[in-house]
PyMOL CGO cylinders between C-alpha atoms (Angstrom):
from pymol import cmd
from pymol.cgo import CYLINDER

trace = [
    CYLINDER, 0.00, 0.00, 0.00, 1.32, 3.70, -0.96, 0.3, 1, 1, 1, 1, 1, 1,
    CYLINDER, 1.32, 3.70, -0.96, 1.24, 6.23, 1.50, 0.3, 1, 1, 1, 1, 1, 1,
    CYLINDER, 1.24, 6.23, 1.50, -0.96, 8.06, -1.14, 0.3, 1, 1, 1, 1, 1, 1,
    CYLINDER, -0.96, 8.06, -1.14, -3.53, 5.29, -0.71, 0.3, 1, 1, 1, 1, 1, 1,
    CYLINDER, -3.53, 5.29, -0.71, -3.64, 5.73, 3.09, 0.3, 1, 1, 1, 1, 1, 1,
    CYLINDER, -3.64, 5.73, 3.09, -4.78, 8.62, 2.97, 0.3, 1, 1, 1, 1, 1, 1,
    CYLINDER, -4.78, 8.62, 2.97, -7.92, 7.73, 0.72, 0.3, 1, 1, 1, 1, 1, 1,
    CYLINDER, -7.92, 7.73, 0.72, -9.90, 6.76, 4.23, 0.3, 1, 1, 1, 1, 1, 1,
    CYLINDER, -9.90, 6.76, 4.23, -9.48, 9.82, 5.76, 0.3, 1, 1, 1, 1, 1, 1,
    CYLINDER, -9.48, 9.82, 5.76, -10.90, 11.54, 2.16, 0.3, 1, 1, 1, 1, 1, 1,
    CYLINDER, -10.90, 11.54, 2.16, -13.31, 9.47, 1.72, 0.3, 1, 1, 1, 1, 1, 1,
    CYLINDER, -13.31, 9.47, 1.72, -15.21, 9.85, 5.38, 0.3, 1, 1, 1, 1, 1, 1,
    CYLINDER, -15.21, 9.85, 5.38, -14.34, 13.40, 5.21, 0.3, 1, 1, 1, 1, 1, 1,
    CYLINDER, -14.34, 13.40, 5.21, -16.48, 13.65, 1.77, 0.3, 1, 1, 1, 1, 1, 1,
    CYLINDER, -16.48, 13.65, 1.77, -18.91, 11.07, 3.46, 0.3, 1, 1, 1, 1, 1, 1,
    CYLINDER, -18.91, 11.07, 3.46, -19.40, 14.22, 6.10, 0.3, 1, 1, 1, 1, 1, 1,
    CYLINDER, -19.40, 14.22, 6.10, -19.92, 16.72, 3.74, 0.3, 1, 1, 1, 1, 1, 1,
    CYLINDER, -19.92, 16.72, 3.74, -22.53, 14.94, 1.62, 0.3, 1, 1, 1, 1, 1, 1,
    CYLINDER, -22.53, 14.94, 1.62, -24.45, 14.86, 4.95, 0.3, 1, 1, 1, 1, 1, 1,
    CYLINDER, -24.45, 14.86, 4.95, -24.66, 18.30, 4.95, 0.3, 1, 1, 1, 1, 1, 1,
    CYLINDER, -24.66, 18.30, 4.95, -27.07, 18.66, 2.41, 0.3, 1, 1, 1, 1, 1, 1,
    CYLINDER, -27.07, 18.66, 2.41, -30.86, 19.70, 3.79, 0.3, 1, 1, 1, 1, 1, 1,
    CYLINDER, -30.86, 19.70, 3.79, -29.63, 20.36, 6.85, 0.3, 1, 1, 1, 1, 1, 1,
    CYLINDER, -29.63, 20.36, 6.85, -30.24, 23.63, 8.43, 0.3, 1, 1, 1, 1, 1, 1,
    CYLINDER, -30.24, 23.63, 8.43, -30.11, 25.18, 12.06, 0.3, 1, 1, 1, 1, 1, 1,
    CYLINDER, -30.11, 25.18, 12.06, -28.43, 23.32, 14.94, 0.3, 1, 1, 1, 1, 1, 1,
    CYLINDER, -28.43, 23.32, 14.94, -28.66, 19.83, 13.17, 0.3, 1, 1, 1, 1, 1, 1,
    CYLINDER, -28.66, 19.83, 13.17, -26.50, 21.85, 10.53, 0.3, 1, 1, 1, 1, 1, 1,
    CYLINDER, -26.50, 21.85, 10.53, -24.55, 22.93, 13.14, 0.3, 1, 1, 1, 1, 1, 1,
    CYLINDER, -24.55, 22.93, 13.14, -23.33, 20.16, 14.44, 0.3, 1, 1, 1, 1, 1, 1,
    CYLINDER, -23.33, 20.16, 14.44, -22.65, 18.52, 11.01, 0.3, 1, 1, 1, 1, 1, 1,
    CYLINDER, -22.65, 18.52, 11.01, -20.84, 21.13, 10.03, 0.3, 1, 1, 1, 1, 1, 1,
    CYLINDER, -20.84, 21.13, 10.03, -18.44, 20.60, 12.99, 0.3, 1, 1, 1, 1, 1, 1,
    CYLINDER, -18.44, 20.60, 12.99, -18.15, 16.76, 12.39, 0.3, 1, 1, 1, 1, 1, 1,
    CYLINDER, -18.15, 16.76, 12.39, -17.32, 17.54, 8.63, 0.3, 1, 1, 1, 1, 1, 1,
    CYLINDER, -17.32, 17.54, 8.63, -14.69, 20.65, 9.58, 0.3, 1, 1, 1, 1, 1, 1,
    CYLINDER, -14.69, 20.65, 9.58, -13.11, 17.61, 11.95, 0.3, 1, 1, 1, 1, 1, 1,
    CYLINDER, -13.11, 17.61, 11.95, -12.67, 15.12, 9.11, 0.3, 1, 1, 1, 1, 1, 1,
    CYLINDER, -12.67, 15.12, 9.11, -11.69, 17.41, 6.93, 0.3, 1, 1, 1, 1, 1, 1,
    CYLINDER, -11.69, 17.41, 6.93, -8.80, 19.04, 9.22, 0.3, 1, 1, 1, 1, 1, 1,
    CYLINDER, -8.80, 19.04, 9.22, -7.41, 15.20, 9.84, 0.3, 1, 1, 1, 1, 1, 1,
    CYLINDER, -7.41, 15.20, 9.84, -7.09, 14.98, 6.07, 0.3, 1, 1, 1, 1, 1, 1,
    CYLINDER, -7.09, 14.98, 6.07, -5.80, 18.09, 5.77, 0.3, 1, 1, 1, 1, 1, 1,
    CYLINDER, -5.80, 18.09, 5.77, -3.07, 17.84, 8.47, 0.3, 1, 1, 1, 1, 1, 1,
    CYLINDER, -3.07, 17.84, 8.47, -2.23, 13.84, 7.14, 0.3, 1, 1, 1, 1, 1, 1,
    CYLINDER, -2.23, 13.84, 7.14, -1.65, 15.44, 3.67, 0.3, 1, 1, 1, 1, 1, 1,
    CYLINDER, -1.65, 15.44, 3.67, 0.74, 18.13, 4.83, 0.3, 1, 1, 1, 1, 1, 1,
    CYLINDER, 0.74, 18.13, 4.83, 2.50, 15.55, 7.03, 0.3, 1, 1, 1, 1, 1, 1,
    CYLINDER, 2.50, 15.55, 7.03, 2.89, 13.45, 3.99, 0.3, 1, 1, 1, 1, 1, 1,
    CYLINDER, 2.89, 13.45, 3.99, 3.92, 16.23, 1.72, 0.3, 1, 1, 1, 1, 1, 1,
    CYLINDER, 3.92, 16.23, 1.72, 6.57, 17.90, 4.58, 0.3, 1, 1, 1, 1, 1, 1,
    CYLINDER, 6.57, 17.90, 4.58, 8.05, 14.24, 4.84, 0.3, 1, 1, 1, 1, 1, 1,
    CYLINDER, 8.05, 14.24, 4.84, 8.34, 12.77, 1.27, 0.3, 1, 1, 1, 1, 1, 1,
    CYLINDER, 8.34, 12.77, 1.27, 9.47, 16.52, -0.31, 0.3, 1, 1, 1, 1, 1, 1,
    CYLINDER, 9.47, 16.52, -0.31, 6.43, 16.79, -2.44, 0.3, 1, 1, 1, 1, 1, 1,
    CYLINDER, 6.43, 16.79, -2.44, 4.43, 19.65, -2.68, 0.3, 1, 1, 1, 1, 1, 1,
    CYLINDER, 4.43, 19.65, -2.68, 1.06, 19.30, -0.17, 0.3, 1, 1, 1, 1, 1, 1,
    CYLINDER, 1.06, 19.30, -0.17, -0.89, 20.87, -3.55, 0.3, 1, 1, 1, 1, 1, 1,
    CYLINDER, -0.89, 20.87, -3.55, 0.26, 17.84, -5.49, 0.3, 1, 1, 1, 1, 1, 1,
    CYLINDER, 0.26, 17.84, -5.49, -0.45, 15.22, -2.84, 0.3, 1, 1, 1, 1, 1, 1,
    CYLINDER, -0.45, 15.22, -2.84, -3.78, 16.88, -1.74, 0.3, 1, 1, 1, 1, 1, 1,
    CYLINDER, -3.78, 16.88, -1.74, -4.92, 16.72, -5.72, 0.3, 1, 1, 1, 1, 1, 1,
    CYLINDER, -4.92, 16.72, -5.72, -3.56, 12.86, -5.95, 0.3, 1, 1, 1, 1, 1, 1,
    CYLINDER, -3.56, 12.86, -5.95, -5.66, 12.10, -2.61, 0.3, 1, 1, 1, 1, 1, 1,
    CYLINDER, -5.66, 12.10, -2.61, -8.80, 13.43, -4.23, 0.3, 1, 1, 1, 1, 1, 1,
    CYLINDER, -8.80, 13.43, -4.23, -8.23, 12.10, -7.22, 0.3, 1, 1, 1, 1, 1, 1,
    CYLINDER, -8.23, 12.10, -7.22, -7.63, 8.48, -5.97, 0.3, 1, 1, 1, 1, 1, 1,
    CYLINDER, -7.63, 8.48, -5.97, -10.27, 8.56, -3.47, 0.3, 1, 1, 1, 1, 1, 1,
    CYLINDER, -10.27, 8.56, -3.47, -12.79, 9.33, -6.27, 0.3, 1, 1, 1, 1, 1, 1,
    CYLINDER, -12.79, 9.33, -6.27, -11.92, 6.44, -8.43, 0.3, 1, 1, 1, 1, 1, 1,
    CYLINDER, -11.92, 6.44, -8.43, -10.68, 3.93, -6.42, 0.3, 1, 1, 1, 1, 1, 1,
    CYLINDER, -10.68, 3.93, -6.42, -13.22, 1.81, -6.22, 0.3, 1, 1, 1, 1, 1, 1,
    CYLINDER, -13.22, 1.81, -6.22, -14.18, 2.05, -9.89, 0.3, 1, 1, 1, 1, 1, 1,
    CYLINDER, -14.18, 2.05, -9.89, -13.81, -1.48, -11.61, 0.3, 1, 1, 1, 1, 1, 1,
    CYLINDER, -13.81, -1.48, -11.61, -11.51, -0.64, -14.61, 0.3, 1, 1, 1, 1, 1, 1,
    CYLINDER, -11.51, -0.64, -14.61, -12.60, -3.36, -16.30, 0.3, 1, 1, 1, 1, 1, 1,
    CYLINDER, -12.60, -3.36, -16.30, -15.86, -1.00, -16.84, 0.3, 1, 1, 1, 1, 1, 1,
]
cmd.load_cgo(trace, "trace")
């Protein structure tokens, strides 16, 4: 396993939090918002860890997460 694909997890459920988001509103918002910012800062703070430690620029490995997480479980014999 790459360290690129352990990040894709920590993507994914962070995206998994967003998507809840939608037709929320008030506290229930709120508080979903706060779960989502949470995910979303451990992803963040993995993919500048990775970038700081392999030399690669956190743009570049942020856009690689994203990009793997979104078609990673895509059958490419589709």
């Amino acid at each position: 396993m790459t360290d690129i694909e352990r990040l894709i997890p920590l993507e994914r459920t962070a995206e998994e939090e967003r998507a809840k988001l939608a037709g929320l509103s008030g506290a229930e918002y709120e508080d979903q918002w706060r779960i989502w910012r949470h995910a979303s800062d451990r992803v963040q703070a993995a993919i500048a860890e990775h970038a700081a430690t392999s030399g690669e620029s956190r743009h570049d490995v942020e856009v690689a997460v994203k990009k793997a997480a979104r078609h990673a479980d895509e059958d490419p014999c589709e």
